[in-house]
PDB file of N, CA, C and O in Angstrom:
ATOM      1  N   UNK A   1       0.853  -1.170   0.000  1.00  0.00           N
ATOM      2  CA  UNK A   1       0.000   0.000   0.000  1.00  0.00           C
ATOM      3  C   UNK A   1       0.899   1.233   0.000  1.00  0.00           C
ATOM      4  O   UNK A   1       1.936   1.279   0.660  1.00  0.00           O
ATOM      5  N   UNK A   2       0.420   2.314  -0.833  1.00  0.00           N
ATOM      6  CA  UNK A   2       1.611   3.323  -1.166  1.00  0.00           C
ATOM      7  C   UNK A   2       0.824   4.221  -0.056  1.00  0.00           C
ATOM      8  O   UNK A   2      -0.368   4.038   0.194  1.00  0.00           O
ATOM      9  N   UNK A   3       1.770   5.393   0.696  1.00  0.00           N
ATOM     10  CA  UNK A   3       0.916   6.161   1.677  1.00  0.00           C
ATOM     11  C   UNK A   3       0.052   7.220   0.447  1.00  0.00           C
ATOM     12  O   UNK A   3       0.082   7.438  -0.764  1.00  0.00           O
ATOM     13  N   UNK A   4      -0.682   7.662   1.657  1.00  0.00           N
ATOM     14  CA  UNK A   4      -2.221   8.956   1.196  1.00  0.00           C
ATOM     15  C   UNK A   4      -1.321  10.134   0.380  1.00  0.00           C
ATOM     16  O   UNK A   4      -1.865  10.370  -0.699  1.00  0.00           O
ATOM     17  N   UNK A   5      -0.430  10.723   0.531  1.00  0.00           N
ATOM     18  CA  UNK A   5       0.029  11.462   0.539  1.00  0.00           C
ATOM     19  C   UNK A   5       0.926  11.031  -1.075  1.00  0.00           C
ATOM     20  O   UNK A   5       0.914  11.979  -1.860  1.00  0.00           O
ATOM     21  N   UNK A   6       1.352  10.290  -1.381  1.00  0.00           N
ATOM     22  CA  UNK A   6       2.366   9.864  -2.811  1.00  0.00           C
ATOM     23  C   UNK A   6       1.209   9.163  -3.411  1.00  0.00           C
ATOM     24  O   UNK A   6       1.612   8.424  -4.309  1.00  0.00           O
ATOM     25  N   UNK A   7      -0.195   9.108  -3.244  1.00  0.00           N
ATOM     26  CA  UNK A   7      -0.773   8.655  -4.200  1.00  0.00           C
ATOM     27  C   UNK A   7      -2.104   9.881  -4.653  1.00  0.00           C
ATOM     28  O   UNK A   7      -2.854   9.742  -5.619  1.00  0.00           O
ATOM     29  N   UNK A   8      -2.124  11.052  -3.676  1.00  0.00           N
ATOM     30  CA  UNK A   8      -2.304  11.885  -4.433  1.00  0.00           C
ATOM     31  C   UNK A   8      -1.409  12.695  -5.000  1.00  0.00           C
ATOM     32  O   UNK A   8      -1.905  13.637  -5.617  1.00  0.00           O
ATOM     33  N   UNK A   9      -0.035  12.610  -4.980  1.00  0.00           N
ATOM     34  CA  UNK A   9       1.199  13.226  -5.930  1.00  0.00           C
ATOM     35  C   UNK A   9       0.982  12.744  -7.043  1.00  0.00           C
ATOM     36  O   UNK A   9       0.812  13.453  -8.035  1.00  0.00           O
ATOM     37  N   UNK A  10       0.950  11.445  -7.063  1.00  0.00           N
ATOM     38  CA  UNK A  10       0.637  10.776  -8.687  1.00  0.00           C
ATOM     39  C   UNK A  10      -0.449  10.982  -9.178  1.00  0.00           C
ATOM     40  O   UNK A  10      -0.621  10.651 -10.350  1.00  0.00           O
ATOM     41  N   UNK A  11      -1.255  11.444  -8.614  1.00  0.00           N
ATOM     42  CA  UNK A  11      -2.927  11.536  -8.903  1.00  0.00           C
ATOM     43  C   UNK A  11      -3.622  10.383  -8.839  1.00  0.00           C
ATOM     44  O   UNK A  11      -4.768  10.179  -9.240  1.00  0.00           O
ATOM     45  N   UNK A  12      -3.113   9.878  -8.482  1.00  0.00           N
ATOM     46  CA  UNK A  12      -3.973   8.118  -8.277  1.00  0.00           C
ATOM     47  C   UNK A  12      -5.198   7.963  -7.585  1.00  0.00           C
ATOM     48  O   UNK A  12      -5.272   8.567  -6.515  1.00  0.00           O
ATOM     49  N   UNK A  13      -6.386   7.154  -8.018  1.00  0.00           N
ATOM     50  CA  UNK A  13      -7.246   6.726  -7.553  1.00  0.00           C
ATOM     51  C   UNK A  13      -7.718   5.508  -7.066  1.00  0.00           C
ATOM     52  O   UNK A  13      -7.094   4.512  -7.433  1.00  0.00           O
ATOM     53  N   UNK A  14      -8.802   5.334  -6.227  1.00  0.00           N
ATOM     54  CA  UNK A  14      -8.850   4.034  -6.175  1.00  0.00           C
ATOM     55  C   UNK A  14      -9.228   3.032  -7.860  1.00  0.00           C
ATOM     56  O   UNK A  14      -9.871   3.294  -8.876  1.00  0.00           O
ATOM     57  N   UNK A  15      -8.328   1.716  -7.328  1.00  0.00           N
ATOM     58  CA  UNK A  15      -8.494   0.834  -8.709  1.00  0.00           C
ATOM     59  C   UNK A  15      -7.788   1.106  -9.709  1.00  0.00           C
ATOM     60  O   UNK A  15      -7.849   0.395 -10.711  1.00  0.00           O
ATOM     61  N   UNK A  16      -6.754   2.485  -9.622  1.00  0.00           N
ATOM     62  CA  UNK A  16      -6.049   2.471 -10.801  1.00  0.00           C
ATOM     63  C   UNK A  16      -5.129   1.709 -11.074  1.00  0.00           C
ATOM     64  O   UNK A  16      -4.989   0.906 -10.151  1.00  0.00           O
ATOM     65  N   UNK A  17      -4.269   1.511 -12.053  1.00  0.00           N
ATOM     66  CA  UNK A  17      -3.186   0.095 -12.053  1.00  0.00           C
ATOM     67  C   UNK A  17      -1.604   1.172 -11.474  1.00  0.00           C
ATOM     68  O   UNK A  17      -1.575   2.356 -11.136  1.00  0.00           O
ATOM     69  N   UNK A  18      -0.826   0.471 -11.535  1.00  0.00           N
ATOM     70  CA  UNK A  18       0.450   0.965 -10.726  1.00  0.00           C
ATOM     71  C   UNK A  18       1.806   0.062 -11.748  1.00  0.00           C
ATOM     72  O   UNK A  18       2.199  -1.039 -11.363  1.00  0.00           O
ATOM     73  N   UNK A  19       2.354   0.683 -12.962  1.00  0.00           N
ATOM     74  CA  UNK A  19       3.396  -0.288 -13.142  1.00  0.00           C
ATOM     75  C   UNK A  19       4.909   0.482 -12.277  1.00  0.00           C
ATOM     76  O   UNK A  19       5.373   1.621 -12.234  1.00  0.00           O
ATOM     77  N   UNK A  20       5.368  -1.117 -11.563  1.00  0.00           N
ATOM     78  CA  UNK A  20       6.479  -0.760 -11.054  1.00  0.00           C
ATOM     79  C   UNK A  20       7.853  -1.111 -11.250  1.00  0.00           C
ATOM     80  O   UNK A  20       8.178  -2.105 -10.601  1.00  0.00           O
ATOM     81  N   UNK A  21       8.682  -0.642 -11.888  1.00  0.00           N
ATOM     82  CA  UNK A  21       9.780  -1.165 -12.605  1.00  0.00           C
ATOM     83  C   UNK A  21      11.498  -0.484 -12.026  1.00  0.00           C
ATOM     84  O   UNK A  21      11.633   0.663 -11.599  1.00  0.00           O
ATOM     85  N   UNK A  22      12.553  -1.417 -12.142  1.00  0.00           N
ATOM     86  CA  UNK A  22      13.562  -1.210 -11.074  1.00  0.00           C
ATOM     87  C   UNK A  22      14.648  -0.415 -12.490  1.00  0.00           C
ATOM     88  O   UNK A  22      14.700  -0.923 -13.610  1.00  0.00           O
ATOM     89  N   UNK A  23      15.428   0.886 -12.096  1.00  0.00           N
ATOM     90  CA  UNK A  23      16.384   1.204 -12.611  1.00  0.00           C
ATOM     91  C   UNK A  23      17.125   0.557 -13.133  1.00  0.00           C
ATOM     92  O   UNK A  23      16.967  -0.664 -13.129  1.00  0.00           O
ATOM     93  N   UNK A  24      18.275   1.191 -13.813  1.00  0.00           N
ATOM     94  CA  UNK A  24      19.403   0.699 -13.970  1.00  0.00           C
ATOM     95  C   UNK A  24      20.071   0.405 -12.396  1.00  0.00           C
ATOM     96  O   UNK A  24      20.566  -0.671 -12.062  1.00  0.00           O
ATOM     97  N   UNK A  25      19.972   1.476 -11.628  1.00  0.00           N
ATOM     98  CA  UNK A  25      20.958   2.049 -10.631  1.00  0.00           C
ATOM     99  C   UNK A  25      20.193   1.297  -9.227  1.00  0.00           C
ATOM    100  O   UNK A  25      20.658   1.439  -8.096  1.00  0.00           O
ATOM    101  N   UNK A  26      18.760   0.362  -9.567  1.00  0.00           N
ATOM    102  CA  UNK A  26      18.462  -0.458  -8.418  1.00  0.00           C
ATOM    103  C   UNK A  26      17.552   0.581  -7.857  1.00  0.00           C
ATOM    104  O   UNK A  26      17.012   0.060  -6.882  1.00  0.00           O
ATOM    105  N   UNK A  27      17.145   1.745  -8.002  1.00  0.00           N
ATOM    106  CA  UNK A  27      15.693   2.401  -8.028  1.00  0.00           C
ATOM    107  C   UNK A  27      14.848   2.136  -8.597  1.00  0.00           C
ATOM    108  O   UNK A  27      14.683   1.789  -9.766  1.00  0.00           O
ATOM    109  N   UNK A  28      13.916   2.364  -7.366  1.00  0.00           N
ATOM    110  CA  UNK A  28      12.070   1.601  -8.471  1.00  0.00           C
ATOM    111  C   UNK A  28      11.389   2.633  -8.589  1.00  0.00           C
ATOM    112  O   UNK A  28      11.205   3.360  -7.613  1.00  0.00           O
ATOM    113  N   UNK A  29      10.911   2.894  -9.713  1.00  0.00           N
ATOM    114  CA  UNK A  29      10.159   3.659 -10.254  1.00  0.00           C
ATOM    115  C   UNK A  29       8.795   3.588 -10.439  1.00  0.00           C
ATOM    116  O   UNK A  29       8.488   2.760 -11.297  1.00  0.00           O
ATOM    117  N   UNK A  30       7.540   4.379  -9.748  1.00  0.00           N
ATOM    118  CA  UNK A  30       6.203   3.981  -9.421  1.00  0.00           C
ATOM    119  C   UNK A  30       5.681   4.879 -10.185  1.00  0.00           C
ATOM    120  O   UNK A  30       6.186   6.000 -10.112  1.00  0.00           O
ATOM    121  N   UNK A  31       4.564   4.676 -11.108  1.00  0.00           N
ATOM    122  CA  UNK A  31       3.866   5.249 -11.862  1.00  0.00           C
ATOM    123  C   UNK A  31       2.946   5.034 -12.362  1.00  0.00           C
ATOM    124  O   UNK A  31       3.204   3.969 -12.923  1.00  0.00           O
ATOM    125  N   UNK A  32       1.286   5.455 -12.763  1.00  0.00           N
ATOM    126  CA  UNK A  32       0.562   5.209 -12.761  1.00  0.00           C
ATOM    127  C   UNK A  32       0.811   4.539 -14.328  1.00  0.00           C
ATOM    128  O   UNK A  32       1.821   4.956 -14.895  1.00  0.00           O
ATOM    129  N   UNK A  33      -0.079   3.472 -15.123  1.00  0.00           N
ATOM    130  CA  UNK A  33      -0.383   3.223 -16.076  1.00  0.00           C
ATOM    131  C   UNK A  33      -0.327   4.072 -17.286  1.00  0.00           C
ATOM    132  O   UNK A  33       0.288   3.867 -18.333  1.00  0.00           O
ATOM    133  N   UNK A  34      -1.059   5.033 -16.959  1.00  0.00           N
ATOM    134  CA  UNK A  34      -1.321   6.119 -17.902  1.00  0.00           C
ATOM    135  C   UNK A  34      -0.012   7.161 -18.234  1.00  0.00           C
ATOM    136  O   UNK A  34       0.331   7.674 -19.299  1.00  0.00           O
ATOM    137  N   UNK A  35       0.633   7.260 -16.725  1.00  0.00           N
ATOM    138  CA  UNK A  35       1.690   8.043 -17.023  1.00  0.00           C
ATOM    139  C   UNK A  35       2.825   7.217 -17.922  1.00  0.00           C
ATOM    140  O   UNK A  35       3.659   7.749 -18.655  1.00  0.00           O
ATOM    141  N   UNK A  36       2.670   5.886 -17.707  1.00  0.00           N
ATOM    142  CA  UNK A  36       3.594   5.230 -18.421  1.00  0.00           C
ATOM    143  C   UNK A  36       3.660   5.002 -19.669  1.00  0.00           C
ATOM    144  O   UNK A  36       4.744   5.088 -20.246  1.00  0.00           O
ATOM    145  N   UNK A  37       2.651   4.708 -20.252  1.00  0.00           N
ATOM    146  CA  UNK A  37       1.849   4.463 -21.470  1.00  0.00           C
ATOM    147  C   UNK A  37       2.170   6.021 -22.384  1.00  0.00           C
ATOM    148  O   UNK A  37       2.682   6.183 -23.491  1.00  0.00           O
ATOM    149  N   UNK A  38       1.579   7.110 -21.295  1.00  0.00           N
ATOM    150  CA  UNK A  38       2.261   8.384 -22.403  1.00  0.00           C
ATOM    151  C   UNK A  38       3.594   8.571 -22.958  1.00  0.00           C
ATOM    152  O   UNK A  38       3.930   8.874 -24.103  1.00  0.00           O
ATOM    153  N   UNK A  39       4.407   8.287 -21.732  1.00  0.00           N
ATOM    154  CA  UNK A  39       6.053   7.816 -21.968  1.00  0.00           C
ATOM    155  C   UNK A  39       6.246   7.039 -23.176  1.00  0.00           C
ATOM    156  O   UNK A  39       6.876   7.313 -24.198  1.00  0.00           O
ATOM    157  N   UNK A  40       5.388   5.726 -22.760  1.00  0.00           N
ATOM    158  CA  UNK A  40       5.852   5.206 -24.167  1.00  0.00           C
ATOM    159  C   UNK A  40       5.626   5.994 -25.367  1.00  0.00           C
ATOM    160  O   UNK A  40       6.470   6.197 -26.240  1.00  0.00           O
ATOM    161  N   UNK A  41       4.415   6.427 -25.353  1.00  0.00           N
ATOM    162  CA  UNK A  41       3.926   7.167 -27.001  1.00  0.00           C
ATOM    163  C   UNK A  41       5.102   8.257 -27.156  1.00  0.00           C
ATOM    164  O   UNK A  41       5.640   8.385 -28.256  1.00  0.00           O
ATOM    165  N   UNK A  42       5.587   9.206 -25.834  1.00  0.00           N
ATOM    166  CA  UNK A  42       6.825  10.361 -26.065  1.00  0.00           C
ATOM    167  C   UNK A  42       8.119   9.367 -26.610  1.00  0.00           C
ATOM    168  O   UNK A  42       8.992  10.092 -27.087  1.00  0.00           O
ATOM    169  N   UNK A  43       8.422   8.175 -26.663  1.00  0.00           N
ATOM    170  CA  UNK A  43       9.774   7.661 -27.142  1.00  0.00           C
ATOM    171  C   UNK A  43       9.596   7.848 -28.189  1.00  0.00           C
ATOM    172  O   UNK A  43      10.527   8.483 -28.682  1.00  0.00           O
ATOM    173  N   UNK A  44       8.275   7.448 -29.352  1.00  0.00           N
ATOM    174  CA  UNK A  44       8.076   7.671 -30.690  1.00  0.00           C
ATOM    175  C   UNK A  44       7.936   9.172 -31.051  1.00  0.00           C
ATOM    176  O   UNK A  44       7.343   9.608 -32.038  1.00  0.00           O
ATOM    177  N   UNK A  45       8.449   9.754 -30.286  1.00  0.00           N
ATOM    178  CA  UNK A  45       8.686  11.675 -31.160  1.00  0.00           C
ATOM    179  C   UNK A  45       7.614  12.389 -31.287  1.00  0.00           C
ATOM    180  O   UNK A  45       6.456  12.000 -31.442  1.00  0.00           O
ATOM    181  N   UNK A  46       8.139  13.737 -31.198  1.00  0.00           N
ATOM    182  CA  UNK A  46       6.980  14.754 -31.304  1.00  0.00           C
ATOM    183  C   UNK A  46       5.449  14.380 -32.397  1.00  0.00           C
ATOM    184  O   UNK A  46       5.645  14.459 -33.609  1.00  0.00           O
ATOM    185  N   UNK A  47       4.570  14.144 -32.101  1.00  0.00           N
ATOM    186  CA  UNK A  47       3.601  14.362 -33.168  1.00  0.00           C
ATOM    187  C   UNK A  47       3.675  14.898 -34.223  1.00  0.00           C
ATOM    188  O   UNK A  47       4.042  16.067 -34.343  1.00  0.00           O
ATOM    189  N   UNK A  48       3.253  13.954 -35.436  1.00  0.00           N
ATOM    190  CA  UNK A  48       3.391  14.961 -37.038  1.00  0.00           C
ATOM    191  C   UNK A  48       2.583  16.016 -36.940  1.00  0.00           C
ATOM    192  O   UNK A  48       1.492  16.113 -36.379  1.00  0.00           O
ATOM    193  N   UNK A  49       3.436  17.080 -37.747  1.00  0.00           N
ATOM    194  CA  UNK A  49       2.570  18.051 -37.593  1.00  0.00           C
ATOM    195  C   UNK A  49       1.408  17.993 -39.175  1.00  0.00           C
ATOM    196  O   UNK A  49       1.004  18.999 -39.756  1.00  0.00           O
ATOM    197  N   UNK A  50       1.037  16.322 -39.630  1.00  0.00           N
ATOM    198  CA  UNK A  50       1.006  16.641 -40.393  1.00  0.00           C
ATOM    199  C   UNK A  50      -0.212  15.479 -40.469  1.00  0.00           C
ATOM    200  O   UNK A  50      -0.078  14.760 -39.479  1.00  0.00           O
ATOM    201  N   UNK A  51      -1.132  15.124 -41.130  1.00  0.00           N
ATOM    202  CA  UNK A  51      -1.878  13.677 -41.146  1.00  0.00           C
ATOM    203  C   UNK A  51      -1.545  13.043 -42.047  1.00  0.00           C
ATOM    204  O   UNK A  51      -1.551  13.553 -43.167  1.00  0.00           O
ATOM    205  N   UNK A  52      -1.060  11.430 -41.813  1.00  0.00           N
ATOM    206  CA  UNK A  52      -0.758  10.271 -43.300  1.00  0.00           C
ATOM    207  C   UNK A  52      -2.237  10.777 -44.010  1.00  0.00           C
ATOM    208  O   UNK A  52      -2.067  11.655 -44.856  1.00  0.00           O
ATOM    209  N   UNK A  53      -3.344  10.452 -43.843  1.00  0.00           N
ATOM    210  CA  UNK A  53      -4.159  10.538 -44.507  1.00  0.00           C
ATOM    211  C   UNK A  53      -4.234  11.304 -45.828  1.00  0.00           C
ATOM    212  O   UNK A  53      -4.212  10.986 -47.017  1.00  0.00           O
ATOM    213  N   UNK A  54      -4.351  12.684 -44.990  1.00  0.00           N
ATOM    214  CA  UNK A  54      -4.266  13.888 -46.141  1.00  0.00           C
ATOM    215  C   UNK A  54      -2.726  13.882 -46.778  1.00  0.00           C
ATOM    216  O   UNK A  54      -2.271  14.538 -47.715  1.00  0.00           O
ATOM    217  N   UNK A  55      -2.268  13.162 -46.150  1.00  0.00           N
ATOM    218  CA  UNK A  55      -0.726  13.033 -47.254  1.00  0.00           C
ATOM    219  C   UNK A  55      -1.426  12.510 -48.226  1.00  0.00           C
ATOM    220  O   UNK A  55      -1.636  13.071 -49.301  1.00  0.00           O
ATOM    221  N   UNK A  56      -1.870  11.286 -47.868  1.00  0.00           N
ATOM    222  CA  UNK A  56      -2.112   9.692 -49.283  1.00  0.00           C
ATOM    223  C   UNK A  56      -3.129  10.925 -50.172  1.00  0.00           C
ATOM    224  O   UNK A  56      -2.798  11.169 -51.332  1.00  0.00           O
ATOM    225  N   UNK A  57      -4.308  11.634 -49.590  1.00  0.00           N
ATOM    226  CA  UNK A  57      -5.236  11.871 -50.618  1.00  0.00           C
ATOM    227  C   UNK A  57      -4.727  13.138 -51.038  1.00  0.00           C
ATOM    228  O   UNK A  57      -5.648  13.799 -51.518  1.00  0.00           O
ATOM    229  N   UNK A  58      -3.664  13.731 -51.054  1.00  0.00           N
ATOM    230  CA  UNK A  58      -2.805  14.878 -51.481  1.00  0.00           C
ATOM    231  C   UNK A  58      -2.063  14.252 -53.092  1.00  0.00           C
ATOM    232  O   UNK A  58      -2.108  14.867 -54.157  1.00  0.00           O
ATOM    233  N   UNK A  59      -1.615  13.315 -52.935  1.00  0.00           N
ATOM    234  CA  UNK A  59      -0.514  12.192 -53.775  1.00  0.00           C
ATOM    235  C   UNK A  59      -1.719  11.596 -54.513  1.00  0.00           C
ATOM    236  O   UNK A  59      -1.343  11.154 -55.599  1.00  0.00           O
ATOM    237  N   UNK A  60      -3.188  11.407 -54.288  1.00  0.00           N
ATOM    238  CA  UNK A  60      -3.758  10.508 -55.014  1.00  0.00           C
ATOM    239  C   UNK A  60      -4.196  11.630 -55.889  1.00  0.00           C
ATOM    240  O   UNK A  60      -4.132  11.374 -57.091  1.00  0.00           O
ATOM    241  N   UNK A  61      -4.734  13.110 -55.484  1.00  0.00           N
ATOM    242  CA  UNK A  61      -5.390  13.768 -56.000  1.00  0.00           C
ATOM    243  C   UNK A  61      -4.169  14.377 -56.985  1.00  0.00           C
ATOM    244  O   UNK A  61      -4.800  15.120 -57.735  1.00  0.00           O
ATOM    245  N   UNK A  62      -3.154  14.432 -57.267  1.00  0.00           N
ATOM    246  CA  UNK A  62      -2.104  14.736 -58.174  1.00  0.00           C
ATOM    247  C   UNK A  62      -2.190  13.716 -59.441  1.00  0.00           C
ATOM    248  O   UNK A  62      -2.360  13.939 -60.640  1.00  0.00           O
ATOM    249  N   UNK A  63      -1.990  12.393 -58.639  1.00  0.00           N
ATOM    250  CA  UNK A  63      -2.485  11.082 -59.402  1.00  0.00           C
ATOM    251  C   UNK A  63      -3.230  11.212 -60.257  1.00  0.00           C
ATOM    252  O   UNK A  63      -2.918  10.828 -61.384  1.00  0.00           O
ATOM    253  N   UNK A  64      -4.464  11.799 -60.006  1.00  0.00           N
ATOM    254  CA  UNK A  64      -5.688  11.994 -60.737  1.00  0.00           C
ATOM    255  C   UNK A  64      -5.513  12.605 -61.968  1.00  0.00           C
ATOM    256  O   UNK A  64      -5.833  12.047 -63.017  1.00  0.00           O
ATOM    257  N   UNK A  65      -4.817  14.189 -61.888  1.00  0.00           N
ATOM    258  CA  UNK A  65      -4.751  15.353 -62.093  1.00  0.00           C
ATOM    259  C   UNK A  65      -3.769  14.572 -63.333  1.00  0.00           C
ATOM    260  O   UNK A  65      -4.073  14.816 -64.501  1.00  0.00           O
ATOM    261  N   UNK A  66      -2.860  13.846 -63.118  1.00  0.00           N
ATOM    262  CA  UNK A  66      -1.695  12.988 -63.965  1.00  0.00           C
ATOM    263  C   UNK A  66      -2.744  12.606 -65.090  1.00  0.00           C
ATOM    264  O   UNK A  66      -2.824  12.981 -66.260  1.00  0.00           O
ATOM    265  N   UNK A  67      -3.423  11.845 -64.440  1.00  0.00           N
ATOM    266  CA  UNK A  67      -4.205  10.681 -65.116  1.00  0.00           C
ATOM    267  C   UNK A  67      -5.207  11.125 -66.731  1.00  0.00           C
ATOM    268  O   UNK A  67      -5.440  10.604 -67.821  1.00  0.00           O
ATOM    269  N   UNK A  68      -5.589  12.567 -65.891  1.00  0.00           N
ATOM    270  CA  UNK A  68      -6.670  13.349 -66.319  1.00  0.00           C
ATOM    271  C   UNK A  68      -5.782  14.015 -67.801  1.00  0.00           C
ATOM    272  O   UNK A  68      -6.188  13.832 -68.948  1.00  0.00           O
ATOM    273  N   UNK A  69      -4.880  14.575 -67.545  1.00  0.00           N
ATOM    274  CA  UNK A  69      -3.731  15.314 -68.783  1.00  0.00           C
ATOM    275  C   UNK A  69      -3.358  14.253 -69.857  1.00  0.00           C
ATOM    276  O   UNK A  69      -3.377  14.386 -71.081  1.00  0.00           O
ATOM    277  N   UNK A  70      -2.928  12.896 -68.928  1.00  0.00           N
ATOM    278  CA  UNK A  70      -2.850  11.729 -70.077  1.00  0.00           C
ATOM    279  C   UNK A  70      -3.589  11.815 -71.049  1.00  0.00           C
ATOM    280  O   UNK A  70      -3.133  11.996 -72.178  1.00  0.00           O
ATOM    281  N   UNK A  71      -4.935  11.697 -70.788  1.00  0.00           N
ATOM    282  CA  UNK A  71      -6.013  11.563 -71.320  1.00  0.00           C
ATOM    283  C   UNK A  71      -6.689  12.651 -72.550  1.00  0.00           C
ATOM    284  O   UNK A  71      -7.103  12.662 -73.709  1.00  0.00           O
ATOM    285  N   UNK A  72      -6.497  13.372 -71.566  1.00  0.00           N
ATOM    286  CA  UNK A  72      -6.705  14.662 -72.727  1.00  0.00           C
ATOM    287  C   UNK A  72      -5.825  14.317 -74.123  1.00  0.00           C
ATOM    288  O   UNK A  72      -6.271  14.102 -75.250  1.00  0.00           O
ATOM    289  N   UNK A  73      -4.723  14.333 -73.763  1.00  0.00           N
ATOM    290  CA  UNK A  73      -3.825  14.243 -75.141  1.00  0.00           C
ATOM    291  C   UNK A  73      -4.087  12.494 -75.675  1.00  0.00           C
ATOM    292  O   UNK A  73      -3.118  12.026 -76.273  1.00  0.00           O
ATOM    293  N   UNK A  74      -4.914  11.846 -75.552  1.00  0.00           N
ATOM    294  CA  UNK A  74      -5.149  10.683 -76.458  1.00  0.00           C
ATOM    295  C   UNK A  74      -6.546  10.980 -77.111  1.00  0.00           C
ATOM    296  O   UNK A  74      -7.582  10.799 -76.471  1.00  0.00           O
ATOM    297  N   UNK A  75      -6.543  11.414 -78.331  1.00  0.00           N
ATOM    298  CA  UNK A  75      -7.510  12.046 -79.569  1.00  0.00           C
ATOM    299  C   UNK A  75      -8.550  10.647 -79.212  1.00  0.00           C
ATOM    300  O   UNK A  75      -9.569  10.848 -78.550  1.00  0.00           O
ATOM    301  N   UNK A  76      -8.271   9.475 -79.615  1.00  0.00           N
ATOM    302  CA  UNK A  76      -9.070   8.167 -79.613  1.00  0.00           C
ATOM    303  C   UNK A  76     -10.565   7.849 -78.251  1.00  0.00           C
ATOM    304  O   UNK A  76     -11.652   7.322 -78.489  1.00  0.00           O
ATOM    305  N   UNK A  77     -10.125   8.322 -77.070  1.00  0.00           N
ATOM    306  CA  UNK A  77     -10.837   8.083 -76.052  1.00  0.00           C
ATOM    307  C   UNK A  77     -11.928   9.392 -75.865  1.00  0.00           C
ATOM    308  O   UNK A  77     -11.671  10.573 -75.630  1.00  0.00           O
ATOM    309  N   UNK A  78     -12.909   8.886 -76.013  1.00  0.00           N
ATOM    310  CA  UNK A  78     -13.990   9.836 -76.001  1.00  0.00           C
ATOM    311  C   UNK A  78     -14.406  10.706 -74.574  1.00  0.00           C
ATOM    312  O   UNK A  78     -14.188  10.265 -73.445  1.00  0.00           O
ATOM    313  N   UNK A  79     -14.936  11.799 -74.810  1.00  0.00           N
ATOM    314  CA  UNK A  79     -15.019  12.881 -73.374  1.00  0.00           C
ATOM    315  C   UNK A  79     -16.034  13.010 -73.361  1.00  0.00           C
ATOM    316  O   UNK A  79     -16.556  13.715 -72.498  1.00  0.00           O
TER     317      UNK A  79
END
């Protein structure tokens, strides 16, 4: 049981989970789930400032735009 006092430092509530994991240096490190879990997501780097999504439909809509000029210049295919 962690005292009253270091489990509202962490912000902890009842039922929350607790992962507890030992240093390099033989310190244990107590932290809520959530705080840990964000950690992990901060190892993978600042957030894009950017969305894959609107990347792909940026690249498809050029695609198009490609596709569309082809076309024009083949006399044979009807408009």
């Amino acid at each position: 049981m962690l005292p009253a006092a270091l489990r509202r430092q962490l912000g902890m509530r009842p039922g929350d989970d607790l992962v507890v994991s030992e240093e390099v240096d033989g310190a244990l490190r107590v932290e809520s789930r959530s705080a840990a879990a964000r950690a992990l997501i901060g190892l993978a780097g600042p957030p894009a400032d950017h969305s894959a999504v609107e990347e792909l439909r940026t690249e498809r809509r050029r695609e198009t735009a490609g596709e569309d000029a082809d076309a024009e210049r083949l006399p044979w295919l009807p408009r």
